[in-house]
C-alpha positions in Angstrom: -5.8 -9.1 6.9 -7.3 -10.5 9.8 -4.0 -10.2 11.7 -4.2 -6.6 11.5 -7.6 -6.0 11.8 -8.0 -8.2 14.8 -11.2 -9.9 15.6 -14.2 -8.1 17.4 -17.6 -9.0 17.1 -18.9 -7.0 18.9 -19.6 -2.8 17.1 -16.8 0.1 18.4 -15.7 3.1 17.6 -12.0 3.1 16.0 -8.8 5.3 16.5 -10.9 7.9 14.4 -14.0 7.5 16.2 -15.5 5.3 13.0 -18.0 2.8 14.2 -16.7 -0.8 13.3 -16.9 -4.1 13.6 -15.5 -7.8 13.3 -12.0 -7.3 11.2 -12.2 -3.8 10.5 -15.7 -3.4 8.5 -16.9 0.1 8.5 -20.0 -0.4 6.2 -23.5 0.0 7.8 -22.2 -0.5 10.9 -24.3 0.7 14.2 -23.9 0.9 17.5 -25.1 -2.3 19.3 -24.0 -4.4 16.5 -23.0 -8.0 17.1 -21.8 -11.3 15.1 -20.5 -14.6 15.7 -17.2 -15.2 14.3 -18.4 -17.4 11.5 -20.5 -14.1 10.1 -17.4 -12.4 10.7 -15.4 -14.7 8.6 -17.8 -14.6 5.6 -18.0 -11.2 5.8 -14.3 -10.7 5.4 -13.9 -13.4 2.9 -17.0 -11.0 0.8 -15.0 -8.0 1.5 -11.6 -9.1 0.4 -13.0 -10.6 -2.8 -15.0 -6.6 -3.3 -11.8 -4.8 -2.8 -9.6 -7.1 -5.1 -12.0 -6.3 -7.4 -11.7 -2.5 -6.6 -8.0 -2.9 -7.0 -8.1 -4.3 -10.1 -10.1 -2.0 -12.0 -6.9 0.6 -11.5 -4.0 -1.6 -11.2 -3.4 -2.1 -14.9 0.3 -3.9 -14.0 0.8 -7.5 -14.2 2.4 -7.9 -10.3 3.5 -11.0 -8.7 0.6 -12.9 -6.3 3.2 -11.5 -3.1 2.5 -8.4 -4.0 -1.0 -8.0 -4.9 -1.6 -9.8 -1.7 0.1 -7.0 0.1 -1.7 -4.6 -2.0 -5.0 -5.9 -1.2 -4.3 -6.0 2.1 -3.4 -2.2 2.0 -6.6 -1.2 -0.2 -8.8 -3.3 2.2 -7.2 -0.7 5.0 -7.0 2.3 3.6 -10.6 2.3 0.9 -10.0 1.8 -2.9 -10.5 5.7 -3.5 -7.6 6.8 -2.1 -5.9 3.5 -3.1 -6.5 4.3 -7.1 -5.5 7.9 -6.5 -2.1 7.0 -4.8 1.5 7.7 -5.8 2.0 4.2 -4.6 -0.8 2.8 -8.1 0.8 4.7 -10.1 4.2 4.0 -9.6 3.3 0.6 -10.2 1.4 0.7 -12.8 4.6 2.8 -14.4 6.2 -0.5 -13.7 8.5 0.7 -10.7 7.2 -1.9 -8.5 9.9 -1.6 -6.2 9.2 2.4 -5.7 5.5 1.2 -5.4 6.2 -1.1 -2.5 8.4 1.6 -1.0 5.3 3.9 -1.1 3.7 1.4 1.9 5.0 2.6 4.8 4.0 6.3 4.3 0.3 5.2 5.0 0.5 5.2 8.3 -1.9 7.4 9.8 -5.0 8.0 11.2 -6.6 10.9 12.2 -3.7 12.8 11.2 -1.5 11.1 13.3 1.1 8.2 13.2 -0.2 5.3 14.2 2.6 2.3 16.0 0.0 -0.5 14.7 -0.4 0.9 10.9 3.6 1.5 10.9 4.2 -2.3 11.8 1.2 -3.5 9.4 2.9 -1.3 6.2 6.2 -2.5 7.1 4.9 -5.9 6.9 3.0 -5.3 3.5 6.6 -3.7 2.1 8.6 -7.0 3.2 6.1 -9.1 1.6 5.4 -7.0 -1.4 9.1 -6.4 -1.9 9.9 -10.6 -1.3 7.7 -10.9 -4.3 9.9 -8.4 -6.4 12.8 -10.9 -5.6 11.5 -14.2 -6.5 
């Protein structure tokens, strides 16, 4: 996830105008904010671990590790709310996993709006999540 989220330690407004900080955390966070890199690290290793978790508690299909990596990824992105009410969760836990992995690259916005940076991240999440489908 760190790839896509990118690495700033210091607090910024996102594309949306949402106040954030080291790889994408939204939570609590103020303007004037600031962490070293290790903080930043833990945090995200805490977060990933929460939204697995999150994930979990609506993905009732057993999914290759490729996948669910791909899907974490995505829930960590887009919030486990709108993760458990997707198309994309319940495709999947229908058992069309490869119509769920399709689902991926019509998150894509922010704001409304297309985003380049989420387009290239969900077509990365597909390819991996849809690698996993072929093994």
């Amino acid at each position: 996830m760190g790839q896509w989220e990118g690495l700033r330690t210091e607090a910024y407004r996102d594309i949306v105008g949402v106040w954030t900080v080291c790889y994408g955390e939204t939570k609590g966070v103020r303007p004037g904010d600031s962490y070293s890199k290790a903080e930043c690290d833990a945090m995200l290793a805490r977060e990933i671990i929460a939204y697995e978790a999150a994930l979990d508690r609506c993905l009732t299909a057993d999914v290759p590790i490729g996948m669910r990596v791909a899907l974490v990824s995505w829930t960590y992105n887009v919030g486990p709310a709108a993760a458990c009410r997707s198309t994309l969760l319940r495709k999947a836990n229908a058992g069309d996993l490869t119509g769920a992995c399709n689902e991926l690259p019509r998150w894509n916005r922010a704001g409304g709006r297309v985003i380049r940076g989420l387009t290239n991240r969900r077509m990365s999440e597909r390819a991996m999540c849809l690698k996993a489908l072929e093994a």
